[in-house]
C-alpha positions as a Markdown table, in Angstrom:
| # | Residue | x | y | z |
|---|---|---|---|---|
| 1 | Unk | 79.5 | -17.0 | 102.4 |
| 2 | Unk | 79.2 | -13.3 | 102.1 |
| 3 | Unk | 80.8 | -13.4 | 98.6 |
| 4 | Unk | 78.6 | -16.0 | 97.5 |
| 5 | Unk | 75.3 | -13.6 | 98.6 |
| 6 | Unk | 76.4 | -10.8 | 97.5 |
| 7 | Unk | 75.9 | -12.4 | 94.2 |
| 8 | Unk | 72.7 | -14.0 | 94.6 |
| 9 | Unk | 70.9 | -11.3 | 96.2 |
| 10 | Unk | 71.3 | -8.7 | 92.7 |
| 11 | Unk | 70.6 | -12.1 | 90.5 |
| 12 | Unk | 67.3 | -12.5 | 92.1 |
| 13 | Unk | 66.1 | -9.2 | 92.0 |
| 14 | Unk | 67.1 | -9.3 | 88.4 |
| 15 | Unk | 65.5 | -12.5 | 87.5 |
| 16 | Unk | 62.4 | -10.8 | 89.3 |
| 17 | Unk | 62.1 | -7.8 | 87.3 |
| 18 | Unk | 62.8 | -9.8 | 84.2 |
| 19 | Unk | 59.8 | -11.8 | 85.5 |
| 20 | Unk | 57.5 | -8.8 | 85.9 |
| 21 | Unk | 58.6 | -7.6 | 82.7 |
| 22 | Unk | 57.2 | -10.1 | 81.0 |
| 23 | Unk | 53.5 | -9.7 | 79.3 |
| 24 | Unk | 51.3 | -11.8 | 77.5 |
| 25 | Unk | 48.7 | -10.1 | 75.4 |
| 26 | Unk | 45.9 | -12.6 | 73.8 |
| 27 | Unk | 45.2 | -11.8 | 70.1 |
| 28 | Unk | 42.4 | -9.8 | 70.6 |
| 29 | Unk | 44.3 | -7.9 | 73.3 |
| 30 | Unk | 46.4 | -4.9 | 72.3 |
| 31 | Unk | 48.7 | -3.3 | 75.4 |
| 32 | Unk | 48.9 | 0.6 | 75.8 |
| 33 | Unk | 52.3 | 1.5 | 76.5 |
| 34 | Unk | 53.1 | 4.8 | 79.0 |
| 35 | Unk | 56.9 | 5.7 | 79.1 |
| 36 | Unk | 57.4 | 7.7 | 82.9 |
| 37 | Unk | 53.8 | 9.1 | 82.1 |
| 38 | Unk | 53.9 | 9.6 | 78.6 |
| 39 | Unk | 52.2 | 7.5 | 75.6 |
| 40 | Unk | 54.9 | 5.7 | 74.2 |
| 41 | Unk | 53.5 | 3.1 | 71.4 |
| 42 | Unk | 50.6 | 0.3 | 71.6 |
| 43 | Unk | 51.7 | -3.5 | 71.7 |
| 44 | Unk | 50.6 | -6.6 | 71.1 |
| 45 | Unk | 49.7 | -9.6 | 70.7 |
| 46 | Unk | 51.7 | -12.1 | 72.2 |
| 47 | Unk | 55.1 | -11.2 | 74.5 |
| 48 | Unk | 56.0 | -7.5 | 75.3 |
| 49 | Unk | 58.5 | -6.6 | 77.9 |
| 50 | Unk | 57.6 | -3.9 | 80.0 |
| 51 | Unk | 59.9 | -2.1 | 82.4 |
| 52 | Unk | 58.5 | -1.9 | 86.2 |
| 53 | Unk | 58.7 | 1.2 | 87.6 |
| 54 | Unk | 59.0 | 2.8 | 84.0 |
| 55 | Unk | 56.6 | 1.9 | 81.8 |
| 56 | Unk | 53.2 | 1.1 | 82.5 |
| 57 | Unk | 50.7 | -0.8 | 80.7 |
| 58 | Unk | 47.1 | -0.6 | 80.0 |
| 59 | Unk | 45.2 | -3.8 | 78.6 |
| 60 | Unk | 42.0 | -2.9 | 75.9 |
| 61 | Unk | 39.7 | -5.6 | 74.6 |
| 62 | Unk | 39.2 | -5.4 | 70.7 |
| 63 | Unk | 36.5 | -8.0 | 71.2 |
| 64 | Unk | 32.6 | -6.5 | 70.2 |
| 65 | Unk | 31.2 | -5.3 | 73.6 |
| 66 | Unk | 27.2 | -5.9 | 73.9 |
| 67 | Unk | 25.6 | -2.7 | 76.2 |
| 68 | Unk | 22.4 | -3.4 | 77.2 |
| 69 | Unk | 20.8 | 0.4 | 77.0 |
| 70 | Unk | 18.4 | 0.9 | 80.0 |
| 71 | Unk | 14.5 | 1.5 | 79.7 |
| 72 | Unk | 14.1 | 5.2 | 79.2 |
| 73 | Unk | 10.8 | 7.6 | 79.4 |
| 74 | Unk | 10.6 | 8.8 | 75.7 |
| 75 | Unk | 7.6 | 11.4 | 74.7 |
| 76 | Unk | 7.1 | 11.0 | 71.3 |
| 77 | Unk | 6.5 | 13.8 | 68.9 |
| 78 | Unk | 2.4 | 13.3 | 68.9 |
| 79 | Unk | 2.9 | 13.2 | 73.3 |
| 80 | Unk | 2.7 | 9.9 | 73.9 |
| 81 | Unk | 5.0 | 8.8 | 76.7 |
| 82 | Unk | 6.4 | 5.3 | 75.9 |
| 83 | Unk | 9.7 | 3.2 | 77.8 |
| 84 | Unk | 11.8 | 2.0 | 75.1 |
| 85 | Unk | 15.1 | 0.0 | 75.5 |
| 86 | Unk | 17.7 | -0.6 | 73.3 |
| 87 | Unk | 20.9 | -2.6 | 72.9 |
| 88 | Unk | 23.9 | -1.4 | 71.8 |
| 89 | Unk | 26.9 | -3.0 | 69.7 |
| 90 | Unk | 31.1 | -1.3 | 69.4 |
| 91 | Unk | 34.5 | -2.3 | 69.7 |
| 92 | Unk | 37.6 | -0.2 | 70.1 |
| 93 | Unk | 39.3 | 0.6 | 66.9 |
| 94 | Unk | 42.2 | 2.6 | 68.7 |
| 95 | Unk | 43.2 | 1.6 | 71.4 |
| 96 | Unk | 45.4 | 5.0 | 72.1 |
| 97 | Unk | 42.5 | 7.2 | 71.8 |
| 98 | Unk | 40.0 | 4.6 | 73.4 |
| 99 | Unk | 42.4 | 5.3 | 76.4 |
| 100 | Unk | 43.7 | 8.8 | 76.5 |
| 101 | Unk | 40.7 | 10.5 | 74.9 |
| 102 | Unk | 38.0 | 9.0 | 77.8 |
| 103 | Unk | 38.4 | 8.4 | 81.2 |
| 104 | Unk | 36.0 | 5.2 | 80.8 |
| 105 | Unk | 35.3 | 4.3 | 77.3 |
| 106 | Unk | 32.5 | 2.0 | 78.3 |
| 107 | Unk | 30.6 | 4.3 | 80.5 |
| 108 | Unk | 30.7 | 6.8 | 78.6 |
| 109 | Unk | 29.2 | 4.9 | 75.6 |
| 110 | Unk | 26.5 | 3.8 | 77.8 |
| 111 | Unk | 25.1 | 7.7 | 78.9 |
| 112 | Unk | 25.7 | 8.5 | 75.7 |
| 113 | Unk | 24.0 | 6.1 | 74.1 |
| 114 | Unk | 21.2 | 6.6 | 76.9 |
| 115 | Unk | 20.7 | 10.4 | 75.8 |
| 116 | Unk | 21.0 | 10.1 | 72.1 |
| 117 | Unk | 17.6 | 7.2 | 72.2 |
| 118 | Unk | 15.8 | 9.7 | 73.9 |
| 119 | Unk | 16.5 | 12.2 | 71.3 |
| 120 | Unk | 15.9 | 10.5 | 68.5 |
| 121 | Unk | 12.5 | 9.1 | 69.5 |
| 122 | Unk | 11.6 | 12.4 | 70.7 |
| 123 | Unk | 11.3 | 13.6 | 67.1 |
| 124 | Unk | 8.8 | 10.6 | 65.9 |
| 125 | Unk | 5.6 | 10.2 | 66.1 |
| 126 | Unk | 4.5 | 6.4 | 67.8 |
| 127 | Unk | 3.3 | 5.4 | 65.0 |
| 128 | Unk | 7.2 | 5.7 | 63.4 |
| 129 | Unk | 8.8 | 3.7 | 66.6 |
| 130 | Unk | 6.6 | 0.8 | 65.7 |
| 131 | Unk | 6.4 | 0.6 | 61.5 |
| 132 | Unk | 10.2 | 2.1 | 61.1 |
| 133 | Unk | 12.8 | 0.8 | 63.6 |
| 134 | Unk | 15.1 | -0.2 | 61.0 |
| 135 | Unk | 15.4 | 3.9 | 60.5 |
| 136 | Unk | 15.6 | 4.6 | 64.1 |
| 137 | Unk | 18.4 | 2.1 | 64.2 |
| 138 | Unk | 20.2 | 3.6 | 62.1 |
| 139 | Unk | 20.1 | 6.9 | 63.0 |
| 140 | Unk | 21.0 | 6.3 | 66.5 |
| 141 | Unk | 23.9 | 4.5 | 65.2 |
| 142 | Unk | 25.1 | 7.2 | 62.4 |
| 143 | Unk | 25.1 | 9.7 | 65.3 |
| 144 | Unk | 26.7 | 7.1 | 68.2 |
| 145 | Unk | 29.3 | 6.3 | 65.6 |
| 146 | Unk | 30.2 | 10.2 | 64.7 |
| 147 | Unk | 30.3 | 11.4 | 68.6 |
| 148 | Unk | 32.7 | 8.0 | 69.5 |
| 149 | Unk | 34.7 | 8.5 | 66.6 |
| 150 | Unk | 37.4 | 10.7 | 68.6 |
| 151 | Unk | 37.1 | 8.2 | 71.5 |
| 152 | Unk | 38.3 | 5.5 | 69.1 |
| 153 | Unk | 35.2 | 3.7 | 69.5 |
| 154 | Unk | 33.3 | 2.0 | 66.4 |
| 155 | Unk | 29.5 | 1.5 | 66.9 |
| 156 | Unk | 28.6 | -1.3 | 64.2 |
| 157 | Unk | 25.0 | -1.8 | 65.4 |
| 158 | Unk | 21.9 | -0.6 | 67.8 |
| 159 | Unk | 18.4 | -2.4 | 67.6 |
| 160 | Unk | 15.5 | -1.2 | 70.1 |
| 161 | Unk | 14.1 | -4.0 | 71.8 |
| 162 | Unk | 11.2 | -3.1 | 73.4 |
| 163 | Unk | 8.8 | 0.0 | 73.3 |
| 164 | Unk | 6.2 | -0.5 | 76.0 |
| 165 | Unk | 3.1 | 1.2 | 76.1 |
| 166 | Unk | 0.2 | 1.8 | 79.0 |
| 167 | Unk | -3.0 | -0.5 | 78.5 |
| 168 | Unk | -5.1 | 2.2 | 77.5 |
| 169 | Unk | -2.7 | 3.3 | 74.4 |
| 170 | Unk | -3.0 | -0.7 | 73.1 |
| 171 | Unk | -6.4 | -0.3 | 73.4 |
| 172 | Unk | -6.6 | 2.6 | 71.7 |
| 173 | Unk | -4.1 | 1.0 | 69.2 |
| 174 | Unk | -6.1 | -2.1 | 68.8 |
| 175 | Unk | -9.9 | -0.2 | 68.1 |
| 176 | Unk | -7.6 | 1.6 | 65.3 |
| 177 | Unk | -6.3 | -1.8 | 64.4 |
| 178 | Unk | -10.2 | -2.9 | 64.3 |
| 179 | Unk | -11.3 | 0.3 | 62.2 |
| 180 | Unk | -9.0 | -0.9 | 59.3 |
| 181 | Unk | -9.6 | -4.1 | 58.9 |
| 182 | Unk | -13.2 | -2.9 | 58.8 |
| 183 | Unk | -12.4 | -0.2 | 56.4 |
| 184 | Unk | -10.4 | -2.7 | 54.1 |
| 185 | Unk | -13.2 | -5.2 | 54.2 |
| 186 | Unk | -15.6 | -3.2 | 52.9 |
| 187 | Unk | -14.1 | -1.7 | 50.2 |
| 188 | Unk | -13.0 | -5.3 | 49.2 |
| 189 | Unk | -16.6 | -6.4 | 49.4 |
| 190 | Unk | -17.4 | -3.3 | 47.1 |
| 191 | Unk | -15.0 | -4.1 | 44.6 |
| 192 | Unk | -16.6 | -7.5 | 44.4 |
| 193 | Unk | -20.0 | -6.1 | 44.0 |
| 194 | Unk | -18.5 | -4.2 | 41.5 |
| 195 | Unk | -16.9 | -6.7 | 39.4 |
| 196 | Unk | -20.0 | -9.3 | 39.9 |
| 197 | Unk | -22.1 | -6.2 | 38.2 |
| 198 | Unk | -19.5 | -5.9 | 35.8 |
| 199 | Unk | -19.7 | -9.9 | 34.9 |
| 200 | Unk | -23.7 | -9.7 | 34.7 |
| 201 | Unk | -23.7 | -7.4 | 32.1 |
| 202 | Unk | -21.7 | -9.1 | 29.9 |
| 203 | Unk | -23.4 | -12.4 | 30.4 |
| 204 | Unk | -26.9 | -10.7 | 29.7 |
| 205 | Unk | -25.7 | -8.9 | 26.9 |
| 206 | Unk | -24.1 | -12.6 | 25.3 |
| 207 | Unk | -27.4 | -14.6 | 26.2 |
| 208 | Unk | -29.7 | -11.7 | 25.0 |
| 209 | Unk | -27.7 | -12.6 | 21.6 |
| 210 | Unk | -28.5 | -15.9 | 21.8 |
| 211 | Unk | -31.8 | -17.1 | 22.8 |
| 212 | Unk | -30.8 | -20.9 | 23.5 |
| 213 | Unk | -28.2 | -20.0 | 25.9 |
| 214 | Unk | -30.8 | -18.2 | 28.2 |
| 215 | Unk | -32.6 | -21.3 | 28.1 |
| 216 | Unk | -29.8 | -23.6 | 28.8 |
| 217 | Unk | -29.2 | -21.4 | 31.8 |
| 218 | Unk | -33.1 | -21.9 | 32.9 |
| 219 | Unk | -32.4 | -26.2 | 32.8 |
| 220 | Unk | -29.5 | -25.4 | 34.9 |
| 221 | Unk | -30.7 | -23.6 | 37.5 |
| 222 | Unk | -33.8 | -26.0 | 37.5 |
| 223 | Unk | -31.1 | -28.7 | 37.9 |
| 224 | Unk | -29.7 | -27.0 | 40.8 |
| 225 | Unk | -33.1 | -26.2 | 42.6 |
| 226 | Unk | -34.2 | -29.8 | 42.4 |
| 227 | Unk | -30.4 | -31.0 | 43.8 |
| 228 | Unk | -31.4 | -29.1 | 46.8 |
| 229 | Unk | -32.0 | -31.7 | 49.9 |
| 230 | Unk | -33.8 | -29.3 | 52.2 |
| 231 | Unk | -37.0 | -29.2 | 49.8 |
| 232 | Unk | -38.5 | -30.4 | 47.4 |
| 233 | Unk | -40.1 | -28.4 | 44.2 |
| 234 | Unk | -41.6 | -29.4 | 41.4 |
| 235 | Unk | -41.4 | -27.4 | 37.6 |
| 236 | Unk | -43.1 | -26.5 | 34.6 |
| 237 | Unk | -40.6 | -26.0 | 32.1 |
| 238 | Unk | -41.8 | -23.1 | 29.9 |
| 239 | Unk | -40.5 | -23.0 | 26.8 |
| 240 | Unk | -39.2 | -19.3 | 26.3 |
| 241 | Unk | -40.3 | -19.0 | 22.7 |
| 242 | Unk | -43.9 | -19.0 | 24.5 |
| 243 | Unk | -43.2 | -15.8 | 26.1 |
| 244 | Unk | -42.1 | -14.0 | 22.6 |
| 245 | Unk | -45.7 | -15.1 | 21.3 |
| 246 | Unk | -47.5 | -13.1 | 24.3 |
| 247 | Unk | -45.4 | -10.3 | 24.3 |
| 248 | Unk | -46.4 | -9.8 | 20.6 |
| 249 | Unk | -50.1 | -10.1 | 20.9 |
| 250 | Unk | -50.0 | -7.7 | 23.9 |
| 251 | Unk | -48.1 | -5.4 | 21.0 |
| 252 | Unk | -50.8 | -5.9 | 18.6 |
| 253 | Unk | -53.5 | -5.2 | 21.4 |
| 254 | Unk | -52.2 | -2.3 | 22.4 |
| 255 | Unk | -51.4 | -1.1 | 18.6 |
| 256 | Unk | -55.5 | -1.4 | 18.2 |
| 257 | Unk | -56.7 | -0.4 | 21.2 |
| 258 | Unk | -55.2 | 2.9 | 22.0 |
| 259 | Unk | -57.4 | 4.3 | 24.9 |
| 260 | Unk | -57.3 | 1.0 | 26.3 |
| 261 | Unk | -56.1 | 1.3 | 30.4 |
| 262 | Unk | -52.6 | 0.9 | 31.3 |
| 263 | Unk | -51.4 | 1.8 | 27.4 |
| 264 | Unk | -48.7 | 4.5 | 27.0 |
| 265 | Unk | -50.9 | 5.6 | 24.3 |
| 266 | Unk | -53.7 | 6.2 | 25.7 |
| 267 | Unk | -55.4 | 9.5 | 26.2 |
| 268 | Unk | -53.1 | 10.8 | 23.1 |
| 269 | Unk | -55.8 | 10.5 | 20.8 |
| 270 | Unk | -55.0 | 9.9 | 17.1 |
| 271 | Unk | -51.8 | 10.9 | 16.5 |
| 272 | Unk | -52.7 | 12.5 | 13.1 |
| 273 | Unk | -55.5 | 14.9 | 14.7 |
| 274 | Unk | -52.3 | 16.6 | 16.9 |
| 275 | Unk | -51.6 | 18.9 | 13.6 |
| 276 | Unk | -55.3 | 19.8 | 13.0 |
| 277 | Unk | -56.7 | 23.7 | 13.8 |
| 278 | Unk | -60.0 | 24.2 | 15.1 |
| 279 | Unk | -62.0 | 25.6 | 12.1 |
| 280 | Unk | -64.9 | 27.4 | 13.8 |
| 281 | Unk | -62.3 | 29.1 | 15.8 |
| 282 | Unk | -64.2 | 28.1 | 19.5 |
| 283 | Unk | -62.8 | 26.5 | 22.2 |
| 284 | Unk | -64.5 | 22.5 | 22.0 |
């Protein structure tokens, strides 16, 4: 009986180190391997055997880890003081460094991360955190990325969430909003009044050249007067030919009656006696 356990007792504690030894590392799982305190190699995926008592491992997930950045109080470069958040997207790309380089590779990300939005939106006006976030993305993550570098960290993306304001900046905000719109109206409405000018002239200067188009353009808008619903009018078509025939007999008037009131001629005398000297030499 004492034969038999002095066999069994060393096969079970053999079979139970073997059985501590063993490790299974998932694929996105990589094992950092320390040999009596010293970094030995990294392992993984699937079965390692590690020693007990000699060689220790350390588990890191390769997977992307999502860090929700806290609100911070940000004053922007024009002193406006805003809370922005922000989230935060790396994964370890060495697992060595990720583990002797940082005590905490995922705490230290997060104040790091925490400090480096406050910067960066300290040297923008508010105007830039709310038209340009695509830049401020990435230049948060071009400097994350450089600082985790030696940590074997790889930031691959940061997008700020929110940037809240107090109620009396979106008001202010929203009058400004106001003042453009008004702005752009205006000058729109301009430009129409321009172009509408623009169109008048040419459409005088093509009926001037044709006499029966200005009258075609009378019978219209007599046939959209009389269309009208609201009231009801009655015309006298005048023929425009009729108007010629009076301005030329108020021509020939004023041709013979020169000191007639209201001519432009009038009180000019005879054109010929302008030339004349004064004979006698007196004043008339």
């Amino acid at each position: 009986m004492n034969d038999l356990s002095f066999f069994v007792v060393p096969l079970v504690i053999l079979i139970a180190i073997i059985v501590m030894s063993i490790k299974v590392l998932r694929e996105y799982e990589r094992g950092v391997i320390f040999f009596l305190g010293r970094f030995q190699s990294v392992k993984g995926p699937g079965l390692i055997i590690v020693i007990p008592g000699i060689q220790q491992m350390v588990r890191i997930d390769l997977r992307i880890i999502t860090l929700d950045v806290p609100s911070q109080d940000v004053i922007s470069q024009d002193n406006v003081t805003v809370r922005v958040n922000a989230v935060l997207y790396f994964r370890v790309v060495d697992s060595a460094k990720s583990v002797i380089q940082v005590e905490d590779y995922y705490a230290a990300t997060s104040q790091l991360a925490q400090t480096t939005l406050r910067s960066v939106l300290g040297k923008h006006d508010l105007d830039e955190m709310l038209s340009e976030r695509d830049k401020l993305n990435n230049d948060i993550q071009e400097i994350l990325d450089s600082q985790t570098d030696a940590w074997g960290i790889k930031v691959t993306n940061v997008e700020i969430k929110h940037v809240d304001l107090d109620d009396s900046m979106i008001r202010a905000i929203a009058r400004q909003a106001e003042a453009e719109r008004e702005r752009r109206a205006k000058v729109i409405h301009a430009e129409g009044e321009l172009q509408a000018a623009e169109k008048l002239v040419q459409a005088a200067q093509q009926m001037e050249a044709s006499p029966a188009a200005l009258q075609l353009r009378y019978l219209q808008t007599m046939a959209d007067m009389s269309t009208n619903g609201q009231a009801n009018s009655i015309f006298f078509p005048l023929p425009l030919e009729l108007t010629k025939v009076f301005e030329n007999l108020a021509g020939k008037f004023r041709a013979e009656n020169p000191e007639a009131p209201g001519n432009p001629l009038g009180g000019l005398g005879n054109p010929g006696d302008a030339g004349t000297a004064n004979p006698s030499g007196n004043n008339p």
